[in-house]
C-alpha positions in Angstrom: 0.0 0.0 0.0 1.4 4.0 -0.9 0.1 6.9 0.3 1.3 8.6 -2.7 -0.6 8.4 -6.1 3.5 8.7 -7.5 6.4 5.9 -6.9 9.3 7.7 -5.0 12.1 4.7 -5.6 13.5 6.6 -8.8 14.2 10.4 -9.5 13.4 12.0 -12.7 16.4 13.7 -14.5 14.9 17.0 -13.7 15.0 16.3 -9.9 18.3 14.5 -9.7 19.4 17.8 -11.4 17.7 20.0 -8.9 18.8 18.1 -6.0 22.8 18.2 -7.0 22.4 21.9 -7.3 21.3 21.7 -3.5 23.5 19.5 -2.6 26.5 22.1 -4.2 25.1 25.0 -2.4 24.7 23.4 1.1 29.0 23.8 0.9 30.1 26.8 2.6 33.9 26.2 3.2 36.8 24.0 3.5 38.5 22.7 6.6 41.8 20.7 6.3 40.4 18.1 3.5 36.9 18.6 4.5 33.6 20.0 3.2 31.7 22.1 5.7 28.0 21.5 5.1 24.9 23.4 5.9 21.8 21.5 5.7 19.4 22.4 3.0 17.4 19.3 3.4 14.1 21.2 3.3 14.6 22.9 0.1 15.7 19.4 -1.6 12.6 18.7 -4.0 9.9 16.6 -2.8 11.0 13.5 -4.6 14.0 13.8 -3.0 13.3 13.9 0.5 11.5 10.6 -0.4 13.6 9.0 -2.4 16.1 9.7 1.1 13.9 7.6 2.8 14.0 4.1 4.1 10.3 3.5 3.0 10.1 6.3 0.0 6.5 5.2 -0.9 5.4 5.8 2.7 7.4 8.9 3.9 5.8 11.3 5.9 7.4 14.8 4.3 8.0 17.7 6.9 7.3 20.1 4.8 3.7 19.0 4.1 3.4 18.3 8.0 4.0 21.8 8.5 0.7 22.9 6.8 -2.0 22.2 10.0 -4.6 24.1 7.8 -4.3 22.1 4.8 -3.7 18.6 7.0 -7.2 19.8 9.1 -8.9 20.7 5.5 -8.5 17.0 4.2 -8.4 15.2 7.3 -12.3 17.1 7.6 -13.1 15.8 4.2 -13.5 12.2 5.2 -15.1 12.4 8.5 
């Protein structure tokens, strides 16, 4: 069973491309051999944060979680 209409196991070329350019930007320095890294997890596409996950079909994004409006709206739609 998915909770998603879409499969998150694979990345379309577009988000792959999308998600390097995040990954790119979250470097802010150098130390000794070492990237420095600030997470920019949250702006990663959608797809990606799933495809990150351990269950990808089944992933619970943050960013949706953070709309209690929206989450009330549809929950308030089946009742």
């Amino acid at each position: 069973m998915k909770i998603y209409e879409r499969d998150y196991t694979y990345l379309t070329d577009e988000e792959l491309k999308l998600w390097d350019e995040k990954k790119e930007a979250e470097k802010v320095g150098k130390l000794g051999g070492k990237w420095i890294r600030k997470s920019l997890f949250r702006e990663y596409p959608k797809a990606a944060r799933h495809f990150m996950s351990l269950f990808p079909n089944n992933y619970l994004d943050i960013e949706e979680l953070k709309n209690e409006s929206e989450l009330y709206a549809k929950n308030m739609l089946k009742c």
